[in-house]
C-alpha positions in Angstrom: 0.0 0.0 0.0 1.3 3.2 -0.8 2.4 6.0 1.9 1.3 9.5 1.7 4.4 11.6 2.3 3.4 14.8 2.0 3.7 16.9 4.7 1.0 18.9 5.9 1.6 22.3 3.8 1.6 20.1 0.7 -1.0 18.6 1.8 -3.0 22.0 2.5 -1.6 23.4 -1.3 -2.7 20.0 -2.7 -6.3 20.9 -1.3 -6.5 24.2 -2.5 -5.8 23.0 -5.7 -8.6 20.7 -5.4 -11.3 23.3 -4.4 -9.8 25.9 -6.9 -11.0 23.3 -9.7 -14.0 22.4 -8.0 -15.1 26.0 -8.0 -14.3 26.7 -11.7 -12.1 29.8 -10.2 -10.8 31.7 -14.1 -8.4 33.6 -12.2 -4.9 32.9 -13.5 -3.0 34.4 -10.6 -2.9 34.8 -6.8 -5.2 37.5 -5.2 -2.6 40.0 -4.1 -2.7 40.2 -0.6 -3.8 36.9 0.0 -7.1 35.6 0.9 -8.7 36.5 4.2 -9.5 33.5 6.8 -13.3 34.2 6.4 -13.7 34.5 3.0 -11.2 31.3 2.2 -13.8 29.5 5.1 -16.4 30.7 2.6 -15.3 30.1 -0.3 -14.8 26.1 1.0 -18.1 25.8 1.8 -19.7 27.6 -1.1 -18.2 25.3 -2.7 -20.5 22.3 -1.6 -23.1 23.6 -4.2 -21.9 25.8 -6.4 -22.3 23.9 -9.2 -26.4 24.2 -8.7 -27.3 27.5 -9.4 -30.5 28.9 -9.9 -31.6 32.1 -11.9 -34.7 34.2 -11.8 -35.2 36.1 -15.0 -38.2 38.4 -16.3 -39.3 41.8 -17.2 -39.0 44.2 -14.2 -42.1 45.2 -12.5 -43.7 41.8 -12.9 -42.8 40.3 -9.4 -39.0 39.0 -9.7 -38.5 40.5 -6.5 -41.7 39.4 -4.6 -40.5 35.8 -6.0 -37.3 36.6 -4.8 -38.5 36.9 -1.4 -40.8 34.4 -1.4 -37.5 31.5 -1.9 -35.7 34.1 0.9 -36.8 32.3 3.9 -36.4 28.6 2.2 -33.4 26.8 4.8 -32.1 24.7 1.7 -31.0 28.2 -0.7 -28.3 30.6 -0.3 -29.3 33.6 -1.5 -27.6 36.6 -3.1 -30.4 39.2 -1.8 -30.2 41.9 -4.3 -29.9 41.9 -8.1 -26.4 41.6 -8.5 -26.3 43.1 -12.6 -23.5 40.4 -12.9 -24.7 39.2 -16.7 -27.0 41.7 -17.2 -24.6 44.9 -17.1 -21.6 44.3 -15.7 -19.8 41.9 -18.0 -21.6 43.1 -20.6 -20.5 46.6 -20.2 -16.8 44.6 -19.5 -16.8 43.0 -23.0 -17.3 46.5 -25.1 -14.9 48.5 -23.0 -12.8 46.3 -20.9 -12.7 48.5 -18.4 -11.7 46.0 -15.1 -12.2 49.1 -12.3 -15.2 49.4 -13.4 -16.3 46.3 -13.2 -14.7 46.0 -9.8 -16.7 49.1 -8.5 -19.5 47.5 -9.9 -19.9 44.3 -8.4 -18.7 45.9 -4.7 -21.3 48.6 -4.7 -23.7 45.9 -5.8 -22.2 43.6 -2.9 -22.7 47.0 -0.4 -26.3 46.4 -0.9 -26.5 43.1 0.5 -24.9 43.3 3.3 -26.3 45.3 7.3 -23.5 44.4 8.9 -20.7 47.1 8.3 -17.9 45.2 9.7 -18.8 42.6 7.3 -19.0 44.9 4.5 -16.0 46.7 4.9 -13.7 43.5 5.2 -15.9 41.8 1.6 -15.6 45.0 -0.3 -11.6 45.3 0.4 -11.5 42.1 -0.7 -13.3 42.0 -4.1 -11.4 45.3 -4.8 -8.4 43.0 -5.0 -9.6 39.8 -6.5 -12.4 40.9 -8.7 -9.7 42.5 -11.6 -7.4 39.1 -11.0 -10.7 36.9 -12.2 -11.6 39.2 -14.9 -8.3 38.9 -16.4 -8.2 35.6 -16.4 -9.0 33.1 -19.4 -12.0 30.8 -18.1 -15.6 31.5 -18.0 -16.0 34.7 -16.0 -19.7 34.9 -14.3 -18.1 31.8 -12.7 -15.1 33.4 -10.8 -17.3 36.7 -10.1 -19.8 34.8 -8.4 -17.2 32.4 -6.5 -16.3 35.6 -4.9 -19.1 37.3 -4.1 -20.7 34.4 -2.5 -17.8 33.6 -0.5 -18.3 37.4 0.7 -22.0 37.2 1.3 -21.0 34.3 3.9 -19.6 36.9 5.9 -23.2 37.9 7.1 -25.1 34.7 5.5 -24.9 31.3 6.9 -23.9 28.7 4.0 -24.9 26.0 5.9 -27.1 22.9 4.7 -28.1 24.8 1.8 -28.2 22.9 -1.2 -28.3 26.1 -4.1 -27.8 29.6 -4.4 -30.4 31.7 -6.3 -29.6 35.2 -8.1 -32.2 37.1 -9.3 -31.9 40.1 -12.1 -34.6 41.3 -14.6 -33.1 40.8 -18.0 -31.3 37.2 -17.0 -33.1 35.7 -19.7 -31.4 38.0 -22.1 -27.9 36.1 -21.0 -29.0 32.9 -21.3 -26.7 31.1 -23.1 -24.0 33.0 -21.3 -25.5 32.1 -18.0 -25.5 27.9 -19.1 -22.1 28.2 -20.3 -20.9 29.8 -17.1 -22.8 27.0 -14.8 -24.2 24.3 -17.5 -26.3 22.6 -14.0 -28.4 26.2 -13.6 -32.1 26.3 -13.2 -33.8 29.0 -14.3 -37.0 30.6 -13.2 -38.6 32.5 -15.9 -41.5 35.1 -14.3 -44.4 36.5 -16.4 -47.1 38.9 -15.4 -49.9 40.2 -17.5 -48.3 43.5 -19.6 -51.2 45.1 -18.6 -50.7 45.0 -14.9 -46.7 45.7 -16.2 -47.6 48.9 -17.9 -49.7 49.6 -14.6 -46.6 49.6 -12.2 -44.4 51.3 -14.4 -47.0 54.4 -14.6 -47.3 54.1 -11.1 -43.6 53.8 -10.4 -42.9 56.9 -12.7 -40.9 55.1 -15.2 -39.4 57.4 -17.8 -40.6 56.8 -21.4 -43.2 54.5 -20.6 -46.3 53.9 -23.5 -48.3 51.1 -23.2 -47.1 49.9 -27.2 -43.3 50.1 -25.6 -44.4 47.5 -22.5 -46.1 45.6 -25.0 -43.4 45.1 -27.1 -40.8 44.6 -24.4 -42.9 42.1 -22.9 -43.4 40.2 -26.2 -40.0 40.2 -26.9 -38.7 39.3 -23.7 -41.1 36.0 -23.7 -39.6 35.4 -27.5 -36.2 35.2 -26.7 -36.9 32.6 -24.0 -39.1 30.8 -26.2 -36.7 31.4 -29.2 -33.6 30.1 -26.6 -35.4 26.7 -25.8 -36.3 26.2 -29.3 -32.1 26.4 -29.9 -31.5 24.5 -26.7 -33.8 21.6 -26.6 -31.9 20.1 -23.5 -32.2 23.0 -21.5 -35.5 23.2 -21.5 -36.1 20.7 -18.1 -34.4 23.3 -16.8 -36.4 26.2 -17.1 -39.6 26.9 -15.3 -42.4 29.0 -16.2 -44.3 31.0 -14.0 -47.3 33.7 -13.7 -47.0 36.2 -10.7 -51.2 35.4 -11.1 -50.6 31.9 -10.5 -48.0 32.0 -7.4 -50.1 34.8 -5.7 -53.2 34.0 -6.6 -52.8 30.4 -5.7 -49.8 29.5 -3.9 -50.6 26.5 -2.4 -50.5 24.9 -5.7 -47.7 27.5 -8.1 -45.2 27.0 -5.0 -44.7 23.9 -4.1 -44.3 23.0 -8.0 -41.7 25.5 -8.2 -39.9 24.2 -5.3 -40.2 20.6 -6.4 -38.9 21.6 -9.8 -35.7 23.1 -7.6 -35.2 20.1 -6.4 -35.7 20.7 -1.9 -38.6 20.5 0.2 -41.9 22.0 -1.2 -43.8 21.2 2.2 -42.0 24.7 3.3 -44.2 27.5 3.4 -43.0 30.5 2.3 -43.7 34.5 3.0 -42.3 37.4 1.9 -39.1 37.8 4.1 -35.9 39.9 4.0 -32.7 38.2 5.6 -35.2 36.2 7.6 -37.2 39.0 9.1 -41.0 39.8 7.4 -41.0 41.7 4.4 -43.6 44.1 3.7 -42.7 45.2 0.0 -45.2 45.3 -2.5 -46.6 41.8 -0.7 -48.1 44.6 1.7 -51.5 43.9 2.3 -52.7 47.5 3.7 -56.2 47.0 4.4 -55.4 44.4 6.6 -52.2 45.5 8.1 -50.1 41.9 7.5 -46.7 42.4 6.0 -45.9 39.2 5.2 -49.0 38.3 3.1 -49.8 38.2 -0.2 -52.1 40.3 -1.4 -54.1 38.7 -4.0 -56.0 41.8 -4.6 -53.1 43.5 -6.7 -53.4 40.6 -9.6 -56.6 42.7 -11.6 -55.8 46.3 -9.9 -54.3 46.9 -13.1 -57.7 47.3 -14.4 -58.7 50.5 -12.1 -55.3 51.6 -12.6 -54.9 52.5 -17.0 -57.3 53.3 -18.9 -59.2 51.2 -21.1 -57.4 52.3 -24.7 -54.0 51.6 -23.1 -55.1 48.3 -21.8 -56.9 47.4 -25.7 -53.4 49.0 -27.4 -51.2 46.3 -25.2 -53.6 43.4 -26.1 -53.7 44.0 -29.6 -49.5 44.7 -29.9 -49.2 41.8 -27.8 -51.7 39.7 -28.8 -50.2 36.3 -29.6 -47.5 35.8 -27.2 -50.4 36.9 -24.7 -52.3 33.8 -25.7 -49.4 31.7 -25.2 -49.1 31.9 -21.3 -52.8 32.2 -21.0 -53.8 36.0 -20.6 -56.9 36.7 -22.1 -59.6 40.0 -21.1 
């Protein structure tokens, strides 16, 4: 039988090694400075499931974030708890200009968003300043070694433990699709619809700039197109992608849930509310009448209809007429 010789800092350099190709780190170099204690703890035991990622994509204003915090309070995900623009902005903006500070700054003021505690924060940010333009010049896939690090930060504050995925949610994922499978080829993806009626309603009420009902319509059509147009491409990819209505998981939950839990593969027999690092989220979940953050209020699904008028509902439904009778929306 043969004797391990190697003494215990090869043996330590021999596991690094290891984890460094577990993770799918594109970093060519060492992080100058080292790697802090607490992030290298993190980045070990990120690396227990950071193969199975899970991405929510949709148009803005159509619940992403009310889904988002639905999943929050589920003991089996890791969650990055803000949109973290990683696909959607910041390595796309990196590809045109190249411009590695800026993608730095990016990704840390993102990451200052996500954290309460500022001990935490401070020692994470420092940290990404230095090892954030190491992975982006690299010559691997790059959403993988920006995430690597950033979840190994969020640990600072976030327990890792017995969680089985992590979960990133940014409107205009499903734009990066084949960017975000080539990155992590085991991701999930949760694709979120809402009626573009009821999206043209929050974006009038949100004050969104250049907003006309033919513009949401459009948008929305061609936002459930490209999806559609990607699973077409990517046969095999479609098991796993899952398709949801924000009608269906607030106006029935007990049935819209538990499928989209069993489809992520942990327990659907956990119930979910709105939460924010654990504590009750009021958001737009806010039931007002009845004074219960933390419950959804099935009330906002046809608000939309006191809330535009009825030529800008009838110009969305005829600009979007067919991909609206796709997922179901009818008058």
């Amino acid at each position: 039988m043969a004797v391990d010789t190697l003494d215990p800092a090869a043996k330590a350099a021999r596991k690094a090694e290891k984890l460094k190709r577990l993770s799918g780190d594109a970093s060519d170099g060492a992080v100058p400075g080292g790697i802090p204690d607490d992030i290298q703890r993190g980045l070990d035991a990120t690396s227990a499931f950071f193969e199975r990622a899970v991405f929510i994509a949709g148009m803005g204003r159509s619940g992403t974030t009310l889904l988002l915090r639905l999943i929050d309070g589920h003991p089996e995900v890791f969650l990055v708890p803000h949109e973290s623009m990683v696909f959607t902005h910041f390595l796309a903006s990196f590809r045109n200009k190249g411009d590695v500070k800026a993608v730095a700054d990016g990704v840390t003021q993102r990451f200052g968003k996500m954290m309460t505690d500022k001990g935490h924060l401070a020692e994470g940010k420092e940290f990404l300043h230095r090892s954030l333009p190491v992975r982006l010049r690299g010559k691997e896939k790059l959403g993988r070694a920006v995430f690597r690090d950033l979840l190994a930060c969020l640990t600072l504050e976030h327990s890792p433990a017995d969680k089985r995925m992590w979960l990133e949610k940014t409107p205009k994922n499903e734009v990066h699709l084949a960017e975000i499978f080539e990155n992590f080829p085991k991701a999930k993806v949760i694709f979120n619809i809402r009626d573009p009626r009821a999206v043209y309603a929050s974006n009038v009420k949100g004050n969104v700039r250049n907003t006309t009902p033919a513009g949401v319509a459009h948008s929305w059509a061609q936002r459930l197109n490209l999806m559609l147009d990607f699973l077409a491409a990517n046969p095999g990819r479609r098991e796993r992608v899952f398709f949801t209505r924000y009608e269906d998981y607030v106006g029935r939950p007990d049935y819209e849930i538990p499928r989209m839990l069993n489809f992520l593969g942990i327990d659907p027999n956990v119930e979910l509310k709105p939460t924010f690092h654990g504590e009750s989220w009021s958001g737009n979940s806010y039931d007002a009448k009845a004074n219960t953050p933390g419950k959804i209020d099935d009330k906002k699904i046809n608000a939309w209809r006191n809330e535009i008028s009825a030529e800008d509902a009838a110009i969305i439904a005829r600009e979007a007429a067919f991909e609206m009778s796709l997922v179901g929306y009818k008058d």
